[in-house]
N, C-alpha and C positions, 0 to 999 in steps of 0.2 A: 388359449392355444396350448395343446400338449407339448411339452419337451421329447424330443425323438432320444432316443437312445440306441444307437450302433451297435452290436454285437459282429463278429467277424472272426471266422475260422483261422483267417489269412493271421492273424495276431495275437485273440485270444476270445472267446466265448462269454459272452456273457453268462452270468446262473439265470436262473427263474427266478432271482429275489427282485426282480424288476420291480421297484413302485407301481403301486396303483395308478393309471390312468396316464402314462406314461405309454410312446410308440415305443416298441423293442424290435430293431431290424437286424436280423443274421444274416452273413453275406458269407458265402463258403465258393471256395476255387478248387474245380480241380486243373491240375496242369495240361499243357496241352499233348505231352505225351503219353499221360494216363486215362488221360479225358473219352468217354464211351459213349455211344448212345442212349445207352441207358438213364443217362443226369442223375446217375446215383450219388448224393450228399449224405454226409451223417446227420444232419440235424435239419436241413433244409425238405421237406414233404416235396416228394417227386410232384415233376407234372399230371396236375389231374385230368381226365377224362369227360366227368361228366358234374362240375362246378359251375356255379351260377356263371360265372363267365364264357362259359360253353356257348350258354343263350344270349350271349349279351351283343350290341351294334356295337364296331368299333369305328371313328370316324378320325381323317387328320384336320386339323382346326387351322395348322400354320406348318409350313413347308409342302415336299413334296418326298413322295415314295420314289427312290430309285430305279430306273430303267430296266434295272437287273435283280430289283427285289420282288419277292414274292408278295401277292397282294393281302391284305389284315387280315384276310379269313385265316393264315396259318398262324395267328397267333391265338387262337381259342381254337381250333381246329382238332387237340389231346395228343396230335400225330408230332413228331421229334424231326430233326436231321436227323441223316447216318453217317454224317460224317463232316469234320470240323470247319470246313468252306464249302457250304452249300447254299448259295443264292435264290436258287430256287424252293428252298424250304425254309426261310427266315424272311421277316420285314426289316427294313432299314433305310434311313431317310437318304435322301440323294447326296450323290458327288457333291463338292464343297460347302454345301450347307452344311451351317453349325444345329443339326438336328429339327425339332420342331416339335409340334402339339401332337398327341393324341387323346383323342376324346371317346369313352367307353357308358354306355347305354346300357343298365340293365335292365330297364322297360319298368320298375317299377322300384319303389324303396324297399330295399330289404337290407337286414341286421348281417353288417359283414364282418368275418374273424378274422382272416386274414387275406393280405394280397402277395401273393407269388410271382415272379419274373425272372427268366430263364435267356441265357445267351450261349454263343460258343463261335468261337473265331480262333485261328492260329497267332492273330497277330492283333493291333489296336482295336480292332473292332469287336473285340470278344469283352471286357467290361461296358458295364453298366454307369452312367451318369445322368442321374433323372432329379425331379421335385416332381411328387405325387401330392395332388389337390382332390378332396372329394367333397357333394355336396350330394341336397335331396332335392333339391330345384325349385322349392317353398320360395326361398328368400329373396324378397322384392330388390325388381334391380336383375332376378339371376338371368346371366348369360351363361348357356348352355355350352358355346364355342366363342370362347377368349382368345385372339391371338395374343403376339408375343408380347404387342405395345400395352398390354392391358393386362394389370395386378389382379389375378385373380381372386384373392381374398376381397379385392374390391367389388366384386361383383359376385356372391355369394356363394365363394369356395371356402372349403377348411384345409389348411396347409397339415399336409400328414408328416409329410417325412422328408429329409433332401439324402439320396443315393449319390453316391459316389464309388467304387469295387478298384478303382484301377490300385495298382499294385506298385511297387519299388519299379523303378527304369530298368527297362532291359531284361521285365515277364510281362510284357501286356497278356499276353493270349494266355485262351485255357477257355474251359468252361464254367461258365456263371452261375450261380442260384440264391437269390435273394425274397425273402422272408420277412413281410412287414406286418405285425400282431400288435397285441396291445395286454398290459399286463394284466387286464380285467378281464380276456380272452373276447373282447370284443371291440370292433374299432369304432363301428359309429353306425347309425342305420343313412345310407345311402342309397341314392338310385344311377348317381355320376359320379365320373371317376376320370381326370384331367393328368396324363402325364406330359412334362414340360421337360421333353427329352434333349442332350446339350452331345456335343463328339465329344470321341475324346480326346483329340487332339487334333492341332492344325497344323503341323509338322506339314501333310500332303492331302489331297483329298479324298483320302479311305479311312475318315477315322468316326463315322457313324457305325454306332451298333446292331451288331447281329441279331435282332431280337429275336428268338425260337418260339417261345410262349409265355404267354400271362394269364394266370389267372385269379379269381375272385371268390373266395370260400364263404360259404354261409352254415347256419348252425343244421340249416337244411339238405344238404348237399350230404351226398354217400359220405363214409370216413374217409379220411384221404389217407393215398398208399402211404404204407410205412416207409423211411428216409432205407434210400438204397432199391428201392422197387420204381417200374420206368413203365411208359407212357410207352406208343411200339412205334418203333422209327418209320420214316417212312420207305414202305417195301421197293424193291426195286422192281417196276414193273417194266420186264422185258423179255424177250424170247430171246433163248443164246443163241449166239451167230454161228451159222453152218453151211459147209458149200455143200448144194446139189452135187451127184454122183454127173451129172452132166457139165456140172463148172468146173468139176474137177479134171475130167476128161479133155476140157479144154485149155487146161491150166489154169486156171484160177485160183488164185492164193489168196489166205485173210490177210491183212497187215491190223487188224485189233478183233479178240474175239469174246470182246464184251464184259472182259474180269478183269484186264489188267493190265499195264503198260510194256509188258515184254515185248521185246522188239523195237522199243523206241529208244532216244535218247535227248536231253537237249542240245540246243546247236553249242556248241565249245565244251562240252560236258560229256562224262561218258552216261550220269545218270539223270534223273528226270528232275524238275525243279518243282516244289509244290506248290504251285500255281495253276496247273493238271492235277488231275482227277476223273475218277471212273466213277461215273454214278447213273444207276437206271441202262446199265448196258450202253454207255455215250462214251466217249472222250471230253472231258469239258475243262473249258480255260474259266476256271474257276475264278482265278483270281489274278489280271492280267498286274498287278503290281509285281507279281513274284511269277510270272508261267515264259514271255521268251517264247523262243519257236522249238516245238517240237519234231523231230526228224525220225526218219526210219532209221533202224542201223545198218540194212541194206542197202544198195545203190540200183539205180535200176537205170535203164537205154531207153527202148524202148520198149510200150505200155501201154498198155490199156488200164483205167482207174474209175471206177464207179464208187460213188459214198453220197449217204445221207447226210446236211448238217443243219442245223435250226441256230440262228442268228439273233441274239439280245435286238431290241430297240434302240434304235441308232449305231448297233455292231459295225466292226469294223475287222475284217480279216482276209486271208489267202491262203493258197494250196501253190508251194513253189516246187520246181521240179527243177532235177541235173542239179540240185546244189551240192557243194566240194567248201572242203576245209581252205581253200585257196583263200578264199576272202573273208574278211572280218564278220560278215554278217550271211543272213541266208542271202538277203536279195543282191548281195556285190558278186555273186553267182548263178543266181536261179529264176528262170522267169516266171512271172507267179499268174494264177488267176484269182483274178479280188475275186473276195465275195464281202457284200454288204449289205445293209438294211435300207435299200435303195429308196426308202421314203423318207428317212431320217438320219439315214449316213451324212456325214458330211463331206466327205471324196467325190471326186465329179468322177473317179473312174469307177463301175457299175458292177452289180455282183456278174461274174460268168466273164467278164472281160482279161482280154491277155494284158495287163496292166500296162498303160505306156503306148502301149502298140498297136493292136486289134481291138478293135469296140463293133457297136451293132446298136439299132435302134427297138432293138424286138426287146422284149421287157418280160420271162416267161417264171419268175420269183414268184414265190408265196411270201406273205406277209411276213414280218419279227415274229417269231415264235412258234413255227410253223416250220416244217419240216421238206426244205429242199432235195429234188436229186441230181447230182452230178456226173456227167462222163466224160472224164478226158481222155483223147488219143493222141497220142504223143509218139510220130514215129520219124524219121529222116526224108521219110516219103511225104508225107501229111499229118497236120495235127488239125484236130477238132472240136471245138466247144460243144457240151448238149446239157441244157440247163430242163430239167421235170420235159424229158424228152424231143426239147423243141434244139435244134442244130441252132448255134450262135453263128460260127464262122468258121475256116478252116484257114491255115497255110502252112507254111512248109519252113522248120526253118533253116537259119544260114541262105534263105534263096535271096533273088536281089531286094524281092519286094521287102523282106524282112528285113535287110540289112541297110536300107535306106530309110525303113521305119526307124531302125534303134538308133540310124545316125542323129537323124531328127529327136530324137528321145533323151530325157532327162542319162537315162543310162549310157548315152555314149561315151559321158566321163569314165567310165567305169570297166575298166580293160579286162576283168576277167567275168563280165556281164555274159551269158548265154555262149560261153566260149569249150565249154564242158556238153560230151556226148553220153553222158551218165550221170549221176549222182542221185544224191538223198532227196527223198519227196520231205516237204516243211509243212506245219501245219502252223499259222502265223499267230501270235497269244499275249500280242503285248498291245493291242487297241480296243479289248473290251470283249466280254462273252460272248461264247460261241461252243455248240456241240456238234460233235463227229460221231456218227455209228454207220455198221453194215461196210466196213473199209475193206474193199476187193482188189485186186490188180491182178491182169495178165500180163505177166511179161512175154517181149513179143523177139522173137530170136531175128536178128539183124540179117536181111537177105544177102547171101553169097556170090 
């Protein structure tokens, strides 16, 4: 069994006078304020492109991939985040599990130099905490997918390395780039490749890691980029948001035009919490441990509100309207319409429903991940649901019907509940992902 030997930016570098036959791992951080797309390391070899790993099968042997993770193909896939909470451009193992297997296929034994692996989070989930096992699958006995209950040395792995990156209390985040070589310039001819991924902490249930990419270098593979040269993040693919010269004539205003949060604000905050983020022309609650409900800074009456949003698996959120500083929260003022992931929500109240109040048996959702449209009309006369065109329900509120509904309603405790004939539209971001684009509204001038 080789003895690993650690190298680490974060402390101090190992030289090159590493022993023969000895693992030498570089672990380098950048911070998370400096931190870029690029994953440019001084000593760490950017993410490659086109690495035996590129071809390789990646399989999970024990746990499960998060709801809100992006699925294995992005981690050999050469493509990066653009930025340091992105869900959908990283894998990571689910909510409170302490991590799991992952099992890597290169389809055939080949002579590997080194293995690379790449993170990036703002907060705990941005180091790295693994044991790397690799074999050639010769060895009687070998099991190809070990879980947890089973030593994998015992059944014909070789123990490479044990990773660890986290840092002093109080910087987890930043980005990651770790470098596992061998002083001989070669680690071993393999065909498997087992990482026995752990969180990093159980503090709360966000503490599995971001992983961006991993890859597998052979003495075959192009040179790899020099340290400071980047892999191309992944583009943003989307058309900037623009009103027709006919939406505008009708008033139609953007409230997000695809770059950036101006105009918003959090609720009790004058500025935004980074838990939000713009990515791919979206609005997205990246990261509902830290995101809270986001608000217009405007107030609006009545309205008209059309918006696309695509809802995580098992999501859970709302669109509240008339909310005011009067109460502690959005909803101790604003009545909301859920939206959720009506097959795996756990809420009995439905995506397009007036939460509480108005429901409907008509079901006109696209699946988790899949891109809904929404209309509300929200006037003193009438309001209206219309969920990918189909009308949910209408009423009126303050009328009797409504005012006997909220009596009945959890919200009757709640005296400054729908009591307000204006206020801030909420976009809800503390139950779990969810993206917003294409955000319109007419405002509708109150009849005389």
């Amino acid at each position: 069994m080789n003895r690993t030997v650690i190298a680490s930016t974060l402390v101090v570098l190992l030289s090159t006078a590493t022993p023969p036959g000895e693992v030498k791992v570089v672990v380098e951080r950048n911070d998370k304020e400096q931190a870029r797309a690029a994953f440019a390391f001084k000593n760490v070899p950017a993410p490659a492109r086109r690495d035996a790993g590129s071809k390789a099968k990646f399989s999970i042997v024990d746990g499960h991939g998060d709801g809100n993770s992006a699925g294995l193909e992005v981690l050999n896939d050469g493509r990066l985040p653009g930025g340091q909470d992105q869900p959908t451009a990283n894998f990571f193992f689910a909510q409170k599990e302490d991590g799991g297997r992952l099992a890597l296929d290169l389809g055939s034994v080949l002579e590997i130099q080194r293995v690379n692996t790449y993170s990036w989070h703002p907060n705990t989930r941005g180091p790295q905490v693994y044991k790397l096992y690799a074999a050639d699958g010769t060895a009687t006995g070998f099991d190809a997918a070990p879980r947890r209950a089973t030593d994998p040395q015992q059944c014909g792995w070789q123990f490479l390395a044990a990773i660890d990156t986290r840092t002093e209390p109080g910087r987890p985040g930043g980005q990651y780039g770790v470098s596992i070589t061998d002083a001989a310039g070669v680690l071993g001819k393999f065909r498997h490749l087992l990482f026995d991924v752990l969180a990093t902490e159980q503090v709360d249930a966000f503490g599995n890691t971001f992983y961006s990419e991993i890859d597998v270098v052979t003495a075959a593979d192009p040179p790899p980029e020099p340290p400071g040269a980047a892999a191309p993040a992944r583009a943003a693919d989307f058309t900037p948001v623009e009103l027709t010269d006919a939406e505008r004539k009708d008033g139609w205003k953007l409230l997000f035009d695809g770059k950036d949060l101006t105009g918003w604000h959090s609720f009790g905050r004058k500025e935004v919490r980074p838990g939000w983020q713009v990515e791919d022309g979206a609005i997205l609650c990246a990261d509902p441990h830290d995101a809270g409900d986001l608000c217009t800074n405007d107030q609006y009456g009545d309205f008209e509100l059309v918006l696309d949003y695509c809802i995580a698996p098992g999501g859970n959120s709302g669109i509240m309207f008339h909310v005011t500083d009067a109460g502690g929260a959005t909803w101790a003022t604003g009545p909301e319409c859920q939206l959720l992931d009506n097959k795996a929500g756990r809420d009995p109240q439905k995506a397009g429903w007036l939460y509480g109040l108005y429901d409907t048996d008509v079901d006109a959702t696209r699946p988790a991940g899949q891109w809904n449209h929404l209309r509300l009309l929200i006037t003193k006369d009438k309001c209206e649901h219309v969920m990918n065109g189909v009308k949910y329900f209408d009423y009126v509120l303050h009328s009797d019907d409504f005012e006997q509904r909220l009596a009945k309603s959890k919200f009757a405790s709640m005296p400054k509940f729908a009591k307000f004939d204006a206020g801030y539209i909420a976009l809800q971001g503390d139950h779990g992902l969810i993206s917003f684009r294409n955000i319109k509204i007419r405002p509708i001038e109150a009849k005389k």
